[in-house]
C-alpha positions as CSV (number, residue, x, y, z in Angstrom):
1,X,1.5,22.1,21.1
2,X,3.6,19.0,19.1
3,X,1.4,16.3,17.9
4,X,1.2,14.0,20.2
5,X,1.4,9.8,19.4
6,X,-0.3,7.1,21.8
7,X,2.5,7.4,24.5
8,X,2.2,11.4,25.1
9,X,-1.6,10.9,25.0
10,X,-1.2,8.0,27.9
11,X,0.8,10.5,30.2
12,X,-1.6,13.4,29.8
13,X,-4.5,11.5,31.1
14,X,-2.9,10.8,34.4
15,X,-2.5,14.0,34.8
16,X,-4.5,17.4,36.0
17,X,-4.6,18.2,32.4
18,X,-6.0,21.5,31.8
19,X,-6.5,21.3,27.9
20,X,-9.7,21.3,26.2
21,X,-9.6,21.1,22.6
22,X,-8.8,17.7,21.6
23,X,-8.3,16.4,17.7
24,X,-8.5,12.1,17.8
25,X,-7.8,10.9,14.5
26,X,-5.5,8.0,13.3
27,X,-5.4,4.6,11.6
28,X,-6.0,1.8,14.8
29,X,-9.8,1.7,15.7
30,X,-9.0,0.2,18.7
31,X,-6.6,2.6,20.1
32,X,-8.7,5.4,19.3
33,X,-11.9,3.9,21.2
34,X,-9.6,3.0,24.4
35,X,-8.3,6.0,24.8
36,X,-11.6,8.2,24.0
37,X,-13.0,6.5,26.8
38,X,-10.6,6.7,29.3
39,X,-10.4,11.0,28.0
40,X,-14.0,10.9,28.9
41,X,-14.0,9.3,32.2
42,X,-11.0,12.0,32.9
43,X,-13.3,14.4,32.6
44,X,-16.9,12.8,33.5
45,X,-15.7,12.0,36.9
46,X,-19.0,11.2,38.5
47,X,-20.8,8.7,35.6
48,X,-24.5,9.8,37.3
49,X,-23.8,13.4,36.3
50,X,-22.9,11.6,32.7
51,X,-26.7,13.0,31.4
52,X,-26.1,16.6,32.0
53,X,-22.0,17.0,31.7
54,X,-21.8,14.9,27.9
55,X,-23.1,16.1,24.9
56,X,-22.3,13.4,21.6
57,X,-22.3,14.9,17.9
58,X,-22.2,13.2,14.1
59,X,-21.0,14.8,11.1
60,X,-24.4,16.5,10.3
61,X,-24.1,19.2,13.0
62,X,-23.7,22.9,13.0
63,X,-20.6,24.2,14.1
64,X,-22.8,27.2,15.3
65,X,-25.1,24.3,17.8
66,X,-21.6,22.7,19.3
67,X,-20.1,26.9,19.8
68,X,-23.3,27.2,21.3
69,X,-23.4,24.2,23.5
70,X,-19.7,25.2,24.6
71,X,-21.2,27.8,26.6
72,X,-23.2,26.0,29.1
73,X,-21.9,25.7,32.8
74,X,-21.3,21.8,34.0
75,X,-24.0,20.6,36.8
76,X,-22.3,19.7,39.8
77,X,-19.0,19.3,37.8
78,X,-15.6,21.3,37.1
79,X,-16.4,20.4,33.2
80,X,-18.7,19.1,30.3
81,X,-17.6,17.4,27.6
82,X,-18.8,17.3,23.7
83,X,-17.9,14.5,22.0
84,X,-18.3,15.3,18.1
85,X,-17.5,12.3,15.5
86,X,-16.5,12.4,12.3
87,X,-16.7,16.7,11.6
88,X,-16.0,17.4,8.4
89,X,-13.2,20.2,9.1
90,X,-11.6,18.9,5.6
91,X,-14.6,20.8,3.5
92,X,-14.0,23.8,5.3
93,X,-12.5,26.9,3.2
94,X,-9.4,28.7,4.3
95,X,-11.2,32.0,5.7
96,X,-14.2,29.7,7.5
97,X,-11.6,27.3,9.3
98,X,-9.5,30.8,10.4
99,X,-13.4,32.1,11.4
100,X,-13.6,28.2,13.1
101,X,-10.2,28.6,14.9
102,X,-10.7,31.6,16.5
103,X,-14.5,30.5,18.2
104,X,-12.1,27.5,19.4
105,X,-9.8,30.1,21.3
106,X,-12.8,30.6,23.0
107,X,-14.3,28.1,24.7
108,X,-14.3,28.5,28.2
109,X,-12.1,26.3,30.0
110,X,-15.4,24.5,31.9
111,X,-15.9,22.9,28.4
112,X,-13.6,20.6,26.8
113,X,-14.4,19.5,23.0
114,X,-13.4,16.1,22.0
115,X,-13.5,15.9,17.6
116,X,-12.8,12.5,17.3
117,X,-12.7,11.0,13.6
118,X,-13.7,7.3,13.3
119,X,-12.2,6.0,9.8
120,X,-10.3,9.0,8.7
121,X,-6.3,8.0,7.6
122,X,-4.3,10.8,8.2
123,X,-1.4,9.2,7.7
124,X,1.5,11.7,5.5
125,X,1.9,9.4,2.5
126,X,-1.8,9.3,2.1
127,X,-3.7,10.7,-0.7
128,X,-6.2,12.2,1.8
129,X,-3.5,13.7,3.8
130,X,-3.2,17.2,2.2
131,X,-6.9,18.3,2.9
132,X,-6.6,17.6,6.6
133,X,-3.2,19.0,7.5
134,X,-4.5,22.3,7.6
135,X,-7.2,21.3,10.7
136,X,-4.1,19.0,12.4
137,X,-1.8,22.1,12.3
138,X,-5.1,24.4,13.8
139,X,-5.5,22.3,16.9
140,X,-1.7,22.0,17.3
141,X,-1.6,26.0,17.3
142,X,-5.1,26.3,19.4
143,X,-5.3,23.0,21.3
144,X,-3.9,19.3,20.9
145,X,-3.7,17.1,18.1
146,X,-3.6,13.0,18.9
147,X,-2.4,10.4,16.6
148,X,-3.3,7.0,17.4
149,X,-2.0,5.2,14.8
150,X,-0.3,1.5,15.1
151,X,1.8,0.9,17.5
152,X,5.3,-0.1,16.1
153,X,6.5,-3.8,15.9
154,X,8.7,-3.2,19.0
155,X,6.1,-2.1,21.0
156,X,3.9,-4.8,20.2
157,X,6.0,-7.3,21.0
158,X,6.6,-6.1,24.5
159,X,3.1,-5.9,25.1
160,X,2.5,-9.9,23.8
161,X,5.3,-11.0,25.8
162,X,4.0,-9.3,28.8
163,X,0.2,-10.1,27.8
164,X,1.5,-14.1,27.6
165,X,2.9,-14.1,30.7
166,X,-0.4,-13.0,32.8
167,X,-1.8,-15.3,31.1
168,X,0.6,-17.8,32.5
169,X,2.0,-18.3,28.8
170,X,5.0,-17.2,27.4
171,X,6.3,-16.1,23.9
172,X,9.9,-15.5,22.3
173,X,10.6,-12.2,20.5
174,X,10.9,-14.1,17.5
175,X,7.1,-15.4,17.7
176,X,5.7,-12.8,18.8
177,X,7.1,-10.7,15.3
178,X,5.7,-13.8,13.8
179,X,2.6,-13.5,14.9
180,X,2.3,-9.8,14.1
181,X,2.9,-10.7,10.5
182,X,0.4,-13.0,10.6
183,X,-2.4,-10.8,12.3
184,X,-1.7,-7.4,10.7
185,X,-0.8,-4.0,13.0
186,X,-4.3,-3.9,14.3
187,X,-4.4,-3.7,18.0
188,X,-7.7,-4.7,18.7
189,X,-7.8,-7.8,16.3
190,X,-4.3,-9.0,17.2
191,X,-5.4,-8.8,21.4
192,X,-8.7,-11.0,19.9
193,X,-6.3,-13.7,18.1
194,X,-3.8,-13.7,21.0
195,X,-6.3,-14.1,24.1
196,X,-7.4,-17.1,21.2
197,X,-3.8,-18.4,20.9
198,X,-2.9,-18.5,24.6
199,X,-5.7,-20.4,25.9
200,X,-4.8,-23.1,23.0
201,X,-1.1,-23.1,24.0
202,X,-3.0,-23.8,27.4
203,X,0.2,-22.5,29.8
204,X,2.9,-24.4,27.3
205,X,5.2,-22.0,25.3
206,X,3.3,-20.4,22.1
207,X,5.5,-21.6,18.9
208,X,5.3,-20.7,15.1
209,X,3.6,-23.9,14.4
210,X,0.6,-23.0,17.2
211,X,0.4,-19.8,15.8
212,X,0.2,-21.2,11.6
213,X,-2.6,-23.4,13.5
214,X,-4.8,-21.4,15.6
215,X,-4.8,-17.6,14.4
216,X,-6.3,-16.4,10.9
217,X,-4.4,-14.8,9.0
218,X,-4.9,-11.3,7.7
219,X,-5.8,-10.5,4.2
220,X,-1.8,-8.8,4.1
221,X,-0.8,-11.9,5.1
222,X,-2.5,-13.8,3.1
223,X,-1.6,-12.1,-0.1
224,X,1.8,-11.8,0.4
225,X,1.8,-15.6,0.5
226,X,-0.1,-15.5,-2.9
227,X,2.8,-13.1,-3.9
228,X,5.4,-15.1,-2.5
229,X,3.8,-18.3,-4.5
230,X,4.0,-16.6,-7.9
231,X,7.4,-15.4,-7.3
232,X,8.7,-18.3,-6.5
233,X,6.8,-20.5,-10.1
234,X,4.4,-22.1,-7.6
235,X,0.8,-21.3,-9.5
236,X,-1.2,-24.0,-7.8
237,X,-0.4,-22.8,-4.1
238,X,-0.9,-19.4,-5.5
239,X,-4.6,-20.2,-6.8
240,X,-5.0,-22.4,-4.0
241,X,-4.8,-19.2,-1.7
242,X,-6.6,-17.0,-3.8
243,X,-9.7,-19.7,-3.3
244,X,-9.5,-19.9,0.0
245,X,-9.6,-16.2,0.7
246,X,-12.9,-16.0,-1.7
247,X,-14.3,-18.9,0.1
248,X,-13.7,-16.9,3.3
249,X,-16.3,-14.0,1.4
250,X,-12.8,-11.4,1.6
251,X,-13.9,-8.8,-1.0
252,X,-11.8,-8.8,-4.1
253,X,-11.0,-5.3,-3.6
254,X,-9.3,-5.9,-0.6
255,X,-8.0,-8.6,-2.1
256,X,-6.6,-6.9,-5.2
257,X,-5.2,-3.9,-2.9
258,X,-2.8,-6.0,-1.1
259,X,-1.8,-7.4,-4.1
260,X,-0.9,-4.0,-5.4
261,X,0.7,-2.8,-2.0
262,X,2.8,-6.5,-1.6
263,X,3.9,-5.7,-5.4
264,X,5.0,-1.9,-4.8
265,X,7.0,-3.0,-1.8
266,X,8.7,-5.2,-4.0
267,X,9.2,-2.5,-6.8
268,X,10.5,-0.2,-3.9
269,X,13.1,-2.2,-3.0
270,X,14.5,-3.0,-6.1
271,X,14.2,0.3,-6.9
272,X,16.3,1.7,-4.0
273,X,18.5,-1.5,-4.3
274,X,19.9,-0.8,-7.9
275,X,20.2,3.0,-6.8
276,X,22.5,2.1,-4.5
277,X,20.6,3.6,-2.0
278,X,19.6,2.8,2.3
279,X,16.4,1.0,1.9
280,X,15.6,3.4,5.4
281,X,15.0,5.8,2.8
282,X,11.6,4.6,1.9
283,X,10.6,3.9,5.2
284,X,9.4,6.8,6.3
285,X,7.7,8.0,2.9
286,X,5.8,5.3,2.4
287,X,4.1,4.3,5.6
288,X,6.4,1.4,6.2
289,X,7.4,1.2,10.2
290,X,9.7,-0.8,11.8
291,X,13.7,-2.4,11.2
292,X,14.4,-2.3,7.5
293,X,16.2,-5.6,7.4
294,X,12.7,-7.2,9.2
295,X,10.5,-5.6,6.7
296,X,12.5,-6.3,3.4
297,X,14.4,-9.5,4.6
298,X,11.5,-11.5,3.5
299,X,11.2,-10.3,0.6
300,X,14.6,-9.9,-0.9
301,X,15.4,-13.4,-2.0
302,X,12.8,-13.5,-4.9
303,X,12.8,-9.3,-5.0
304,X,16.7,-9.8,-6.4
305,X,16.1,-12.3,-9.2
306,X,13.3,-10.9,-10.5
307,X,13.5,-9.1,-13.3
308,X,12.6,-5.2,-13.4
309,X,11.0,-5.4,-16.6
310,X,8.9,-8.0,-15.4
311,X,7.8,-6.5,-12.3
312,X,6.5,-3.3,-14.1
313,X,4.8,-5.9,-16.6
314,X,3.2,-7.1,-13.3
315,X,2.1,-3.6,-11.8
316,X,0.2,-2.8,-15.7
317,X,-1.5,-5.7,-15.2
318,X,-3.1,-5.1,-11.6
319,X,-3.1,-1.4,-12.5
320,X,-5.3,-2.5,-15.6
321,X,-7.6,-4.9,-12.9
322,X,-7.6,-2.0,-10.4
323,X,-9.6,0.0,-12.7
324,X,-11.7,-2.8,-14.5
325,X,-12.6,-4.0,-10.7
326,X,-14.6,-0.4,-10.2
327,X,-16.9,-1.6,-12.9
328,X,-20.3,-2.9,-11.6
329,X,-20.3,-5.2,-15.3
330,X,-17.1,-7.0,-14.4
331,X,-17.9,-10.1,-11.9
332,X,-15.0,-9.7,-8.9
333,X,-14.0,-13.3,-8.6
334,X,-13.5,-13.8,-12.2
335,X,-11.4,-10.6,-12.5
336,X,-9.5,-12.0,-9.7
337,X,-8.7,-15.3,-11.0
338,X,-7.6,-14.1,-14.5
339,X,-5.3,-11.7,-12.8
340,X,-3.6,-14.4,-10.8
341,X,-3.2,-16.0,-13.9
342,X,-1.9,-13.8,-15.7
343,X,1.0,-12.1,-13.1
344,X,1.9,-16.2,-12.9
345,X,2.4,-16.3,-16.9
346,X,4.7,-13.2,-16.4
């Protein structure tokens, strides 16, 4: 069976479904909690028979225990259902996860095995991809693989136009994108800072200037400003940011990682740009979703003045902090501020 995104995974839950070998894994918590509940209730029809049909796992169990488990006929139910989080398929050898795939070809049909993965990124252009794609590809040959990742920026905007208005608010395409830049891609934080956002608009249209006001901004967000501020000379609003984020208790690494993502977006650009090249070329490659022209607009005013050589002068300087920030002698906030400094200077 293909892998199968949010969408596919919507429309076979309202149906009979007859599959029983699921694979939940992807990079939006929230996603991956809604629709794991609403797979179990699909199954446990009757929550009173919830104690004998639902059997939960961690990553310490045997696979041997769950096979086992697999075996035993529902009570007063068409199905049971194990729930096992976070199993560490990814350590298993090649002839162990063939031995693994065939004792999944047999589990009976009254059983239906849920391994869901909690924090795992799957995502293709990940480092950690490589080790999992062999267990993805085994439940898309012996059952079905889910990917509940972000939803794209098109998507979301539907659903905070249509969330504002039963609400009785309302929202432009234009904020809404706005806002999404603001938040970050994560459902389940962006649905917290928009129930937030509508009951200040309080039923009057929500505008840029409520949003700037009202929502708090994610740490992407937030450095790409600091980014923005040193690209453009402006070293105070660049360090005022940078204060405010540490005030906030953001750790430094998170901090510091954005900083090198906002940069390599940057570096990809101009990159592609003096190749002469479709910038949709990197999209796909390197996580990036959405309308090219959206995601690079913002940054191609200060991305085609800046100089190449100065840009990889920037990326050895927070390559040089990445490392020096894994070292327990090197205070965070210190390491921080003299990189700031330093990426302004250049």
């Amino acid at each position: 069976m293909p892998l199968i995104d949010e969408e596919g995974f919507a429309k076979l839950l309202k149906t009979d479904f007859t599959e029983n070998k699921f694979m939940v894994f992807g990079d939006d918590g929230y996603l991956k909690e809604v629709y794991s509940d609403r797979l179990i209730k699909a199954v446990i029809k009757d929550e009173s028979l919830k104690f004998f049909n639902f059997r939960t796992y961690d990553e310490q169990a045997q696979a041997d225990d769950i096979f086992e488990d697999a075996d035993i006929l529902p009570v007063m139910s068409d199905r049971t259902l194990l729930f096992i989080k976070n199993f560490p398929l990814s350590e298993l050898g090649e002839k162990v996860l063939k031995e693994f795939e065939e004792k999944l070809k047999n589990v009976p049909d009254s059983s239906v095995m849920v391994f869901y993965y909690s924090s795992s990124d799957f995502s293709a252009n990940k480092k950690e991809f490589p080790k999992w794609s062999a267990a993805i590809e085994m439940f898309r040959r012996v059952g079905t693989a889910v990917d509940l990742s972000h939803r794209t920026e098109k998507k979301i905007v539907r659903m905070l136009i249509k969330g504002a208005s039963s609400r009785n608010a309302s929202i432009s395409e234009d904020a809404a994108a706005y806002f999404i830049n603001v938040c970050g891609e994560d459902t389940g934080n962006l649905l917290n800072e928009f129930n937030k956002l509508c009951a200040f608009a309080d039923s009057q249209p929500i505008t840029k200037e409520m949003i700037d006001v009202c929502v708090t901004k994610s740490v992407d967000a937030s450095v790409f400003d600091i980014s923005a501020a040193i690209f453009s000379g402006n070293a105070d609003r660049a360090f005022e940011i940078t204060n405010e984020l540490l005030r906030q208790k953001t750790p430094v690494q998170s901090i510091l990682g954005a900083l090198i993502q906002s940069y390599m977006t940057v570096y990809r650009y101009k990159t592609v740009k003096n190749a002469g090249r479709s910038l949709s070329e990197i999209i796909g490659p390197f996580g990036y979703k959405g309308d090219p022209g959206y995601l690079f607009g913002k940054i191609s005013a200060f991305a085609n003045r800046l100089e190449m050589k100065k840009l990889r002068s920037s990326l050895d300087i927070l390559s040089e902090a990445d490392i020096k920030s894994k070292s327990t002698s090197v205070d965070p906030a210190s390491l921080l501020t003299e990189v700031i400094a330093k990426l302004c200077a250049v």
